[in-house]
C-alpha positions in Angstrom: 76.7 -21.2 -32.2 79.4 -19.9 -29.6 78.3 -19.0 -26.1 79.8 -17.3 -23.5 79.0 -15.5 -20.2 80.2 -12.7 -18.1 79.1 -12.4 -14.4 79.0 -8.7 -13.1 78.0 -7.1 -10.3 76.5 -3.4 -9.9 77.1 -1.6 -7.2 73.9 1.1 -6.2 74.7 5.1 -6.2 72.9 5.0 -2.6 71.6 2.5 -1.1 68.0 2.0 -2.3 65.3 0.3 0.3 62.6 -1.2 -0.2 59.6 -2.9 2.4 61.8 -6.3 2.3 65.7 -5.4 2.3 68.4 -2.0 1.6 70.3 -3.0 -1.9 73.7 -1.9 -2.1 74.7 -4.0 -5.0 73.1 -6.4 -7.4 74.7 -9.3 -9.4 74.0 -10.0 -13.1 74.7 -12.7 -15.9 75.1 -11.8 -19.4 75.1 -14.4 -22.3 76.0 -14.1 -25.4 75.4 -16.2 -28.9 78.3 -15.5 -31.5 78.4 -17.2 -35.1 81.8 -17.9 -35.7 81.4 -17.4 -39.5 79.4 -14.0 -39.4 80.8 -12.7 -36.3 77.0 -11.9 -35.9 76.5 -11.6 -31.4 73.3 -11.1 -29.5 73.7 -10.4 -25.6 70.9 -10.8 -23.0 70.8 -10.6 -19.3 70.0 -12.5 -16.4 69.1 -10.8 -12.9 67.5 -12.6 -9.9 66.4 -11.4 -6.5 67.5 -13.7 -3.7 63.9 -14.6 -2.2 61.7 -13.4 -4.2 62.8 -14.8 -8.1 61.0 -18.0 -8.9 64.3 -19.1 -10.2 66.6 -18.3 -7.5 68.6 -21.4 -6.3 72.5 -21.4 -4.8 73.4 -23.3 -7.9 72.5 -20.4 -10.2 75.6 -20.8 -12.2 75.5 -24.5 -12.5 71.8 -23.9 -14.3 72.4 -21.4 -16.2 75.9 -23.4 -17.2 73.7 -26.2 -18.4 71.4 -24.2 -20.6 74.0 -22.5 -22.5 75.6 -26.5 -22.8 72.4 -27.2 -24.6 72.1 -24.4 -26.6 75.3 -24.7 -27.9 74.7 -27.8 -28.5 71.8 -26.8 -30.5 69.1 -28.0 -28.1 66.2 -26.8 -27.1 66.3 -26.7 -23.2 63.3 -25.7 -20.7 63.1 -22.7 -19.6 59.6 -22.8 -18.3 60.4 -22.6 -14.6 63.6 -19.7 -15.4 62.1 -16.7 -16.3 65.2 -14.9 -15.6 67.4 -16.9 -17.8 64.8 -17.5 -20.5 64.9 -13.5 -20.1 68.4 -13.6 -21.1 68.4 -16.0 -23.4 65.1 -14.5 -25.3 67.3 -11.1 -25.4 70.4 -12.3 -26.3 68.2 -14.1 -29.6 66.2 -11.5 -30.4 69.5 -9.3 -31.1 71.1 -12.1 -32.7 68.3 -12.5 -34.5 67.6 -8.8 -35.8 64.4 -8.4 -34.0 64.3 -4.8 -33.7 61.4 -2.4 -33.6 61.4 1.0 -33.8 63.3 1.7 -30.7 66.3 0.1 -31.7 66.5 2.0 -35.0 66.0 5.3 -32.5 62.9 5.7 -34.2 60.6 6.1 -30.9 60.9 7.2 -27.6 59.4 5.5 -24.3 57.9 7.7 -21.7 58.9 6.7 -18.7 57.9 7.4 -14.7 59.9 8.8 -12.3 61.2 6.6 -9.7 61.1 7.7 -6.1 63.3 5.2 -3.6 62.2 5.1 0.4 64.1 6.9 2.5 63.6 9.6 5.0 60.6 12.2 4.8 63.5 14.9 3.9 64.9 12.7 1.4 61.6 11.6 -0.5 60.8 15.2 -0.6 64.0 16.3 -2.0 63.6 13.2 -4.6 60.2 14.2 -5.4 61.1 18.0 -6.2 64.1 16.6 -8.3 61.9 14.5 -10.3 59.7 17.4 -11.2 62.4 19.9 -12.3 64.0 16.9 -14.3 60.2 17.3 -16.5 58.6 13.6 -14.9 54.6 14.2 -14.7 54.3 10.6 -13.5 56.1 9.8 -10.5 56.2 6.3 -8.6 56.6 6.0 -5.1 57.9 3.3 -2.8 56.0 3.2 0.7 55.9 0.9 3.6 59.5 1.3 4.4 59.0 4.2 6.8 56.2 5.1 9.1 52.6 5.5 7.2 51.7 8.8 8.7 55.3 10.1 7.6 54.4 8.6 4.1 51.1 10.5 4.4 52.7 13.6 5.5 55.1 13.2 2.2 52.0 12.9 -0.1 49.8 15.9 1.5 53.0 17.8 1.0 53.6 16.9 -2.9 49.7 17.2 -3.5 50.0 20.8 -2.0 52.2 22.0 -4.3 51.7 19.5 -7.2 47.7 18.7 -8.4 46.7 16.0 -10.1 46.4 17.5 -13.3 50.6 18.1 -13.2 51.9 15.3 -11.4 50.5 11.6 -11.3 51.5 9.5 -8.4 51.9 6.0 -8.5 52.6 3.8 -5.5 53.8 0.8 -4.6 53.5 -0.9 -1.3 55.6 -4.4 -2.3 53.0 -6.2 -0.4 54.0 -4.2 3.2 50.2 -4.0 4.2 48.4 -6.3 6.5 45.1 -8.0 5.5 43.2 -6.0 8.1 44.4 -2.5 7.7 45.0 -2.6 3.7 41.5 -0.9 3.0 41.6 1.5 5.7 44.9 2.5 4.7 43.9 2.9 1.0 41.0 5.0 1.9 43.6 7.1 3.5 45.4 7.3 0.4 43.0 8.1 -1.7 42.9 11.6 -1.1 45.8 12.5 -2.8 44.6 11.5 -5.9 46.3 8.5 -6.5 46.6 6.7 -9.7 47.6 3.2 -9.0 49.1 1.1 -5.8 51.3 -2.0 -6.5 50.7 -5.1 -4.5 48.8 -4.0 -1.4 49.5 -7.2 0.7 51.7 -10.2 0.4 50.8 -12.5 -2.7 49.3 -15.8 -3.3 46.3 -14.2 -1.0 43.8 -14.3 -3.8 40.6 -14.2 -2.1 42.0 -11.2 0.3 43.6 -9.4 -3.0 40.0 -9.9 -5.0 38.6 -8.1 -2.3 41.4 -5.6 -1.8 40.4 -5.3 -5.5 36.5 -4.5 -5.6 36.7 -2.0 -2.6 39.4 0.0 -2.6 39.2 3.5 -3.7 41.8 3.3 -5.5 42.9 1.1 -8.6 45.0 -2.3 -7.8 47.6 -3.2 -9.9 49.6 -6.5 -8.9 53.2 -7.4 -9.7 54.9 -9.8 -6.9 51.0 -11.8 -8.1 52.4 -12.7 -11.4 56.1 -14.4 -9.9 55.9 -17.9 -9.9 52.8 -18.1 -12.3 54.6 -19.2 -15.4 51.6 -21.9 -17.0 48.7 -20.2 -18.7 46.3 -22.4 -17.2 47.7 -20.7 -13.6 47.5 -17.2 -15.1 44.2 -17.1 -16.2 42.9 -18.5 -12.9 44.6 -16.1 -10.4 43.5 -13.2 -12.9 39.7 -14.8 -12.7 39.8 -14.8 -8.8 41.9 -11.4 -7.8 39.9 -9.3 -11.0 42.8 -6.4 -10.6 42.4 -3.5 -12.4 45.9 -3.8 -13.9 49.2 -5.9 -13.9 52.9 -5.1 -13.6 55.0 -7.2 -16.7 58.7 -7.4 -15.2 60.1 -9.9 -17.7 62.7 -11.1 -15.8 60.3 -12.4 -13.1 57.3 -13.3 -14.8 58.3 -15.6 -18.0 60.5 -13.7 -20.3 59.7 -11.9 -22.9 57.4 -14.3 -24.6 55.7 -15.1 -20.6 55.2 -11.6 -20.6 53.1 -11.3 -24.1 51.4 -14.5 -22.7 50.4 -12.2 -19.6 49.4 -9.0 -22.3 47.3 -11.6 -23.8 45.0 -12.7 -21.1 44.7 -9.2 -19.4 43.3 -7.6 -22.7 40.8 -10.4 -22.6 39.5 -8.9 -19.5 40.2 -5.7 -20.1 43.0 -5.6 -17.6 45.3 -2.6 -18.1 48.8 -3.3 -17.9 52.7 -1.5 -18.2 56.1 -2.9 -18.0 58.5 -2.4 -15.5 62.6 -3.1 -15.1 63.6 -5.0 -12.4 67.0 -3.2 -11.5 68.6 -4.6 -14.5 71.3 -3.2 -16.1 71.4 -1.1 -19.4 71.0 -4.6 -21.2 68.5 -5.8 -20.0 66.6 -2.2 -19.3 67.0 -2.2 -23.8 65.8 -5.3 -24.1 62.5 -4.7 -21.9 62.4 -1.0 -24.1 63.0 -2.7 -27.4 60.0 -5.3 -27.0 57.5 -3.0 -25.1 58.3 -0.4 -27.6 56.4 -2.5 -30.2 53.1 -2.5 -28.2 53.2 1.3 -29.0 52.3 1.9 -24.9 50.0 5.3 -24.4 50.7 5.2 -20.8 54.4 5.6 -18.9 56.6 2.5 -18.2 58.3 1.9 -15.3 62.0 1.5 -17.1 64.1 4.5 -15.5 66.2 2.6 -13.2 69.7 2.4 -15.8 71.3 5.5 -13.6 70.8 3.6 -10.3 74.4 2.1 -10.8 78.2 3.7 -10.3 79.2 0.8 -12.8 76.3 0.3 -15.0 77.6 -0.7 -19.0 77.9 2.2 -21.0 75.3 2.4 -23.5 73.2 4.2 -26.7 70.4 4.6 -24.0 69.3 8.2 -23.2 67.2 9.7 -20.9 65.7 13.3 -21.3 63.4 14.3 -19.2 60.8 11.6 -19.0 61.7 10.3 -22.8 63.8 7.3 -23.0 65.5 6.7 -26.5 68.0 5.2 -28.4 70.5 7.2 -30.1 72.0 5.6 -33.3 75.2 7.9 -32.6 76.0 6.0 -29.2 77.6 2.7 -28.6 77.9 -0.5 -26.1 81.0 -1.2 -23.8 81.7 -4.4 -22.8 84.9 -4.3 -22.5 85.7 -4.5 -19.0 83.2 -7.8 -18.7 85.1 -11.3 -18.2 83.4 -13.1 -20.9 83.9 -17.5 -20.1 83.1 -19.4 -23.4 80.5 -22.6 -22.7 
Protein backbone atom coordinates (compact mmCIF):
# COMPACT_ATOMS: atom_id res chain seq x y z
CA UNK A 1 0.00 0.00 0.00
CA UNK A 2 1.34 3.55 -1.08
CA UNK A 3 0.24 6.58 0.84
CA UNK A 4 0.51 10.03 0.29
CA UNK A 5 -0.99 13.38 1.25
CA UNK A 6 -1.70 16.81 -0.11
CA UNK A 7 -2.47 19.73 2.29
CA UNK A 8 -4.74 22.44 0.73
CA UNK A 9 -6.38 25.28 1.81
CA UNK A 10 -9.81 26.84 0.65
CA UNK A 11 -10.35 30.12 0.55
CA UNK A 12 -14.41 31.25 1.27
CA UNK A 13 -16.44 33.18 -1.65
CA UNK A 14 -17.36 35.68 1.34
CA UNK A 15 -16.57 35.56 4.40
CA UNK A 16 -19.07 33.34 6.28
CA UNK A 17 -19.70 33.99 10.24
CA UNK A 18 -20.88 32.18 12.53
CA UNK A 19 -21.73 32.83 16.68
CA UNK A 20 -17.86 31.84 17.42
CA UNK A 21 -15.61 33.33 14.56
CA UNK A 22 -15.76 35.00 10.49
CA UNK A 23 -14.07 32.11 8.20
CA UNK A 24 -12.23 33.41 5.35
CA UNK A 25 -10.37 30.19 4.58
CA UNK A 26 -10.17 26.71 5.79
CA UNK A 27 -7.24 24.14 5.57
CA UNK A 28 -7.74 20.51 4.53
CA UNK A 29 -5.68 17.07 4.30
CA UNK A 30 -6.23 14.68 1.73
CA UNK A 31 -4.85 11.05 1.89
CA UNK A 32 -4.62 8.74 -0.46
CA UNK A 33 -4.00 4.70 -0.62
CA UNK A 34 -2.52 3.57 -4.03
CA UNK A 35 -1.68 -0.26 -4.99
CA UNK A 36 1.27 -0.07 -6.85
CA UNK A 37 0.32 -3.22 -8.82
CA UNK A 38 -3.38 -2.23 -9.78
CA UNK A 39 -2.90 1.44 -9.82
CA UNK A 40 -6.25 1.01 -7.80
CA UNK A 41 -6.42 4.82 -5.34
CA UNK A 42 -9.00 5.79 -2.85
CA UNK A 43 -8.81 9.54 -1.46
CA UNK A 44 -10.41 10.83 1.84
CA UNK A 45 -10.28 14.05 3.58
CA UNK A 46 -9.32 15.46 6.74
CA UNK A 47 -10.84 18.88 8.06
CA UNK A 48 -10.62 20.27 11.66
CA UNK A 49 -11.90 23.36 13.31
CA UNK A 50 -9.28 25.05 15.54
CA UNK A 51 -11.24 24.93 18.99
CA UNK A 52 -13.94 23.09 18.55
CA UNK A 53 -12.57 19.51 16.75
CA UNK A 54 -11.83 16.94 19.36
CA UNK A 55 -8.78 16.25 17.43
CA UNK A 56 -7.35 19.49 16.93
CA UNK A 57 -3.73 19.73 18.23
CA UNK A 58 -0.63 22.15 16.78
CA UNK A 59 0.98 18.93 15.79
CA UNK A 60 -1.71 18.00 13.33
CA UNK A 61 0.66 16.92 10.67
CA UNK A 62 3.00 15.02 12.82
CA UNK A 63 -0.38 12.72 13.81
CA UNK A 64 -1.70 12.37 10.87
CA UNK A 65 2.15 11.62 9.50
CA UNK A 66 2.18 8.79 11.97
CA UNK A 67 -1.08 7.08 10.98
CA UNK A 68 -0.37 6.99 7.40
CA UNK A 69 3.39 5.39 8.79
CA UNK A 70 1.28 2.68 10.14
CA UNK A 71 -0.98 2.13 7.60
CA UNK A 72 1.60 1.76 5.18
CA UNK A 73 3.11 -0.26 7.14
CA UNK A 74 0.03 -2.35 7.26
CA UNK A 75 -0.93 -1.57 10.85
CA UNK A 76 -3.88 -1.05 12.34
CA UNK A 77 -3.48 2.36 14.19
CA UNK A 78 -6.16 4.09 16.73
CA UNK A 79 -8.18 6.33 15.53
CA UNK A 80 -10.58 6.38 18.38
CA UNK A 81 -9.78 9.87 19.68
CA UNK A 82 -9.37 11.37 15.58
CA UNK A 83 -12.55 11.48 14.18
CA UNK A 84 -11.36 13.77 11.54
CA UNK A 85 -8.54 11.61 10.31
CA UNK A 86 -10.42 8.30 10.85
CA UNK A 87 -12.89 10.48 8.53
CA UNK A 88 -10.27 10.54 6.01
CA UNK A 89 -8.90 7.49 6.24
CA UNK A 90 -12.50 5.57 6.35
CA UNK A 91 -13.14 7.67 2.92
CA UNK A 92 -10.04 7.20 1.33
CA UNK A 93 -10.82 2.94 2.03
CA UNK A 94 -14.10 2.87 1.18
CA UNK A 95 -13.17 4.13 -2.47
CA UNK A 96 -10.29 2.00 -2.52
CA UNK A 97 -12.22 -0.47 -1.53
CA UNK A 98 -15.39 -0.10 -4.03
CA UNK A 99 -17.81 0.69 -1.44
CA UNK A 100 -20.25 2.48 -3.50
CA UNK A 101 -23.94 2.83 -3.12
CA UNK A 102 -26.19 4.12 -5.41
CA UNK A 103 -24.99 7.61 -5.30
CA UNK A 104 -21.71 6.88 -6.65
CA UNK A 105 -23.14 4.98 -9.59
CA UNK A 106 -25.46 8.40 -10.14
CA UNK A 107 -28.20 6.29 -9.32
CA UNK A 108 -29.92 8.65 -6.49
CA UNK A 109 -30.05 12.06 -5.71
CA UNK A 110 -29.80 13.64 -2.11
CA UNK A 111 -32.10 16.43 -1.19
CA UNK A 112 -30.46 18.81 0.42
CA UNK A 113 -31.29 22.27 2.58
CA UNK A 114 -30.49 25.56 1.74
CA UNK A 115 -27.88 27.08 3.67
CA UNK A 116 -28.31 30.60 4.92
CA UNK A 117 -24.82 32.26 6.44
CA UNK A 118 -25.23 35.28 9.22
CA UNK A 119 -24.79 38.44 8.04
CA UNK A 120 -26.68 41.67 7.93
CA UNK A 121 -30.66 41.79 8.04
CA UNK A 122 -30.32 42.97 4.23
CA UNK A 123 -28.07 40.33 3.39
CA UNK A 124 -29.96 37.28 5.09
CA UNK A 125 -32.96 38.50 3.32
CA UNK A 126 -31.37 38.73 0.02
CA UNK A 127 -29.89 35.02 0.80
CA UNK A 128 -33.23 33.82 1.82
CA UNK A 129 -35.04 35.11 -1.45
CA UNK A 130 -32.08 33.46 -3.48
CA UNK A 131 -32.54 30.30 -1.90
CA UNK A 132 -36.15 30.16 -2.83
CA UNK A 133 -35.87 31.11 -6.59
CA UNK A 134 -32.86 28.45 -6.70
CA UNK A 135 -36.23 25.76 -5.80
CA UNK A 136 -34.83 25.02 -1.77
CA UNK A 137 -38.27 24.32 0.39
CA UNK A 138 -35.99 23.69 3.37
CA UNK A 139 -33.88 26.43 4.36
CA UNK A 140 -31.31 26.45 7.45
CA UNK A 141 -30.54 29.46 9.16
CA UNK A 142 -27.54 30.62 11.23
CA UNK A 143 -28.61 32.96 14.26
CA UNK A 144 -26.90 34.53 17.17
CA UNK A 145 -24.44 36.32 15.22
CA UNK A 146 -26.47 39.52 15.03
CA UNK A 147 -28.92 41.14 17.23
CA UNK A 148 -32.08 38.64 18.23
CA UNK A 149 -34.78 41.08 17.50
CA UNK A 150 -33.05 41.75 13.95
CA UNK A 151 -33.06 37.82 13.61
CA UNK A 152 -36.75 38.04 14.56
CA UNK A 153 -37.48 40.76 12.26
CA UNK A 154 -35.65 38.44 9.34
CA UNK A 155 -38.03 35.47 10.17
CA UNK A 156 -41.49 37.60 10.50
CA UNK A 157 -40.37 38.89 7.19
CA UNK A 158 -39.64 35.27 5.38
CA UNK A 159 -42.88 33.82 7.22
CA UNK A 160 -44.84 36.73 5.58
CA UNK A 161 -44.19 36.01 2.34
CA UNK A 162 -43.16 32.21 2.69
CA UNK A 163 -45.77 29.75 5.00
CA UNK A 164 -44.94 26.82 6.28
CA UNK A 165 -46.42 24.73 3.97
CA UNK A 166 -43.67 26.15 1.15
CA UNK A 167 -40.68 26.88 3.00
CA UNK A 168 -39.30 24.94 6.18
CA UNK A 169 -36.98 26.80 8.37
CA UNK A 170 -34.34 25.25 10.30
CA UNK A 171 -32.14 27.06 12.71
CA UNK A 172 -29.17 26.85 14.24
CA UNK A 173 -28.00 28.85 17.23
CA UNK A 174 -24.20 26.98 17.59
CA UNK A 175 -24.78 27.17 21.24
CA UNK A 176 -25.04 31.34 21.20
CA UNK A 177 -27.93 31.22 23.87
CA UNK A 178 -27.58 31.65 27.62
CA UNK A 179 -29.00 29.12 30.12
CA UNK A 180 -31.51 31.72 31.32
CA UNK A 181 -32.99 33.26 28.22
CA UNK A 182 -32.83 29.98 25.93
CA UNK A 183 -36.65 29.14 26.63
CA UNK A 184 -37.84 32.55 26.46
CA UNK A 185 -36.12 33.03 23.41
CA UNK A 186 -37.41 29.71 21.77
CA UNK A 187 -40.94 30.65 22.65
CA UNK A 188 -40.25 33.61 20.68
CA UNK A 189 -39.32 31.61 17.85
CA UNK A 190 -41.77 29.48 17.68
CA UNK A 191 -44.10 31.53 16.02
CA UNK A 192 -42.63 31.27 12.84
CA UNK A 193 -43.13 27.88 12.57
CA UNK A 194 -40.02 26.55 13.05
CA UNK A 195 -38.90 23.05 12.35
CA UNK A 196 -35.83 22.37 14.28
CA UNK A 197 -33.07 24.64 16.31
CA UNK A 198 -29.36 23.30 16.56
CA UNK A 199 -27.62 23.45 19.78
CA UNK A 200 -29.55 26.02 21.89
CA UNK A 201 -26.69 26.63 24.49
CA UNK A 202 -23.06 25.71 24.91
CA UNK A 203 -22.57 21.79 25.26
CA UNK A 204 -21.59 19.39 27.90
CA UNK A 205 -24.64 21.19 29.86
CA UNK A 206 -26.77 18.05 29.97
CA UNK A 207 -29.05 18.69 32.75
CA UNK A 208 -29.69 22.40 31.23
CA UNK A 209 -30.07 20.81 27.50
CA UNK A 210 -32.63 17.96 28.96
CA UNK A 211 -34.55 20.58 30.02
CA UNK A 212 -34.07 22.95 27.14
CA UNK A 213 -35.35 19.60 25.63
CA UNK A 214 -38.83 18.82 27.38
CA UNK A 215 -39.98 22.50 27.30
CA UNK A 216 -39.25 24.16 24.41
CA UNK A 217 -41.81 24.65 21.83
CA UNK A 218 -39.91 23.80 19.48
CA UNK A 219 -37.89 20.52 18.56
CA UNK A 220 -34.02 20.29 19.80
CA UNK A 221 -31.69 18.81 17.73
CA UNK A 222 -27.94 18.77 19.06
CA UNK A 223 -24.70 18.70 17.07
CA UNK A 224 -21.63 20.48 18.97
CA UNK A 225 -23.33 17.55 21.94
CA UNK A 226 -22.03 14.68 19.95
CA UNK A 227 -18.00 16.23 19.55
CA UNK A 228 -15.87 14.64 21.81
CA UNK A 229 -18.24 11.64 22.55
CA UNK A 230 -16.46 9.03 20.61
CA UNK A 231 -17.11 5.68 23.23
CA UNK A 232 -20.50 4.09 23.03
CA UNK A 233 -20.77 3.81 26.56
CA UNK A 234 -20.54 7.95 26.56
CA UNK A 235 -23.10 8.17 23.75
CA UNK A 236 -25.73 6.38 25.16
CA UNK A 237 -25.53 8.17 28.43
CA UNK A 238 -25.54 11.84 27.24
CA UNK A 239 -28.54 10.70 24.84
CA UNK A 240 -30.26 9.13 28.19
CA UNK A 241 -29.86 12.44 30.12
CA UNK A 242 -30.43 15.40 27.27
CA UNK A 243 -33.54 13.02 25.53
CA UNK A 244 -33.21 15.43 22.21
CA UNK A 245 -35.62 15.03 19.77
CA UNK A 246 -32.91 14.71 17.06
CA UNK A 247 -29.08 14.65 16.37
CA UNK A 248 -26.83 16.27 13.86
CA UNK A 249 -24.16 13.32 12.30
CA UNK A 250 -21.03 15.53 10.96
CA UNK A 251 -18.57 12.70 10.41
CA UNK A 252 -15.73 14.54 10.55
CA UNK A 253 -16.39 15.61 14.20
CA UNK A 254 -18.22 12.90 15.61
CA UNK A 255 -16.28 9.47 14.80
CA UNK A 256 -16.04 8.93 11.13
CA UNK A 257 -18.12 7.28 9.23
CA UNK A 258 -18.35 4.14 11.17
CA UNK A 259 -18.78 6.73 14.81
CA UNK A 260 -21.47 8.13 12.90
CA UNK A 261 -23.54 4.64 12.20
CA UNK A 262 -22.59 3.96 15.81
CA UNK A 263 -24.55 7.40 16.64
CA UNK A 264 -27.64 6.21 13.92
CA UNK A 265 -27.68 3.14 15.99
CA UNK A 266 -28.39 4.37 19.42
CA UNK A 267 -30.85 7.28 18.32
CA UNK A 268 -33.15 4.77 16.47
CA UNK A 269 -33.25 2.89 19.73
CA UNK A 270 -34.96 5.88 21.19
CA UNK A 271 -36.55 6.94 18.41
CA UNK A 272 -34.22 9.90 18.05
CA UNK A 273 -34.55 11.47 14.48
CA UNK A 274 -31.44 12.27 13.00
CA UNK A 275 -29.65 13.89 9.39
CA UNK A 276 -26.28 14.43 8.32
CA UNK A 277 -24.52 17.46 7.87
CA UNK A 278 -20.98 18.59 6.07
CA UNK A 279 -18.74 20.38 8.06
CA UNK A 280 -17.24 22.89 5.40
CA UNK A 281 -15.43 20.13 3.72
CA UNK A 282 -14.38 20.14 0.40
CA UNK A 283 -16.05 18.31 -2.63
CA UNK A 284 -14.17 15.09 -1.22
CA UNK A 285 -15.18 14.88 1.71
CA UNK A 286 -18.89 16.53 0.93
CA UNK A 287 -19.04 12.79 -1.59
CA UNK A 288 -17.87 10.89 0.90
CA UNK A 289 -20.57 12.07 3.61
CA UNK A 290 -23.27 11.82 0.29
CA UNK A 291 -22.02 8.42 -0.70
CA UNK A 292 -22.54 6.75 2.79
CA UNK A 293 -25.78 8.71 3.89
CA UNK A 294 -27.08 7.90 0.59
CA UNK A 295 -27.42 4.23 1.63
CA UNK A 296 -29.70 5.05 4.65
CA UNK A 297 -32.14 6.06 1.84
CA UNK A 298 -32.90 9.57 4.10
CA UNK A 299 -36.74 10.88 3.63
CA UNK A 300 -35.81 14.09 5.11
CA UNK A 301 -33.17 16.91 3.68
CA UNK A 302 -29.39 16.71 4.63
CA UNK A 303 -27.47 19.47 5.44
CA UNK A 304 -24.61 18.74 2.58
CA UNK A 305 -24.83 21.97 0.30
CA UNK A 306 -21.73 23.77 1.38
CA UNK A 307 -19.28 22.47 -1.94
CA UNK A 308 -19.89 26.14 -3.61
CA UNK A 309 -18.76 28.02 -0.50
CA UNK A 310 -15.12 27.90 -1.99
CA UNK A 311 -13.20 30.12 -4.98
CA UNK A 312 -10.79 27.00 -5.10
CA UNK A 313 -12.89 24.04 -4.20
CA UNK A 314 -11.54 20.58 -6.35
CA UNK A 315 -13.43 20.22 -9.31
CA UNK A 316 -15.75 17.45 -9.19
CA UNK A 317 -18.78 14.88 -10.73
CA UNK A 318 -20.96 16.56 -7.91
CA UNK A 319 -24.01 18.57 -9.00
CA UNK A 320 -26.42 20.59 -7.58
CA UNK A 321 -29.89 21.47 -9.10
CA UNK A 322 -32.08 22.94 -7.23
CA UNK A 323 -32.27 21.21 -3.92
CA UNK A 324 -31.13 17.72 -5.60
CA UNK A 325 -27.60 16.81 -5.09
CA UNK A 326 -26.20 14.03 -7.62
CA UNK A 327 -23.51 12.44 -9.07
CA UNK A 328 -23.06 12.55 -12.71
CA UNK A 329 -21.23 9.54 -14.31
CA UNK A 330 -20.25 12.01 -17.24
CA UNK A 331 -18.10 14.38 -14.78
CA UNK A 332 -14.71 13.82 -13.42
CA UNK A 333 -12.14 14.65 -10.40
CA UNK A 334 -9.10 17.18 -10.56
CA UNK A 335 -6.42 16.81 -8.55
CA UNK A 336 -4.06 18.03 -10.30
CA UNK A 337 -3.02 21.18 -8.88
CA UNK A 338 -2.74 19.28 -5.19
CA UNK A 339 1.01 18.68 -3.93
CA UNK A 340 0.71 15.11 -3.16
CA UNK A 341 4.02 13.93 -0.34
CA UNK A 342 4.36 10.10 -0.38
CA UNK A 343 4.53 8.56 3.48
Amino acid sequence: MEVAVAKHRLFFKTPSRTSREVLTYKDVWYIKLTNPDTEKSGIGECAVFPGLSCDWTLDYERVLHEVCCDIKNSETPDLSQLPSIKFGVESAMAQFQDVYSDWRQGRCAITINGLVWMGSEQEMMQRVSEKIEQGFRCIKLKIGGIDFNREIAILRSIRSNFSADIVELRLDANGSFLRHEALQKLDELAQFQIHSIEQPIKQGLWRDMNEICSKSPIPIALDEELIGLNICSDKERMLDTVVPQYIILKPTLCGGLSGSDEWIRLARQRNIGWWATSALESNVGLDSIANWVSAYHPDMPQGLGTGELYTNNIPSPLVLSGERLSYNLNGSWDFSKLNWVKI
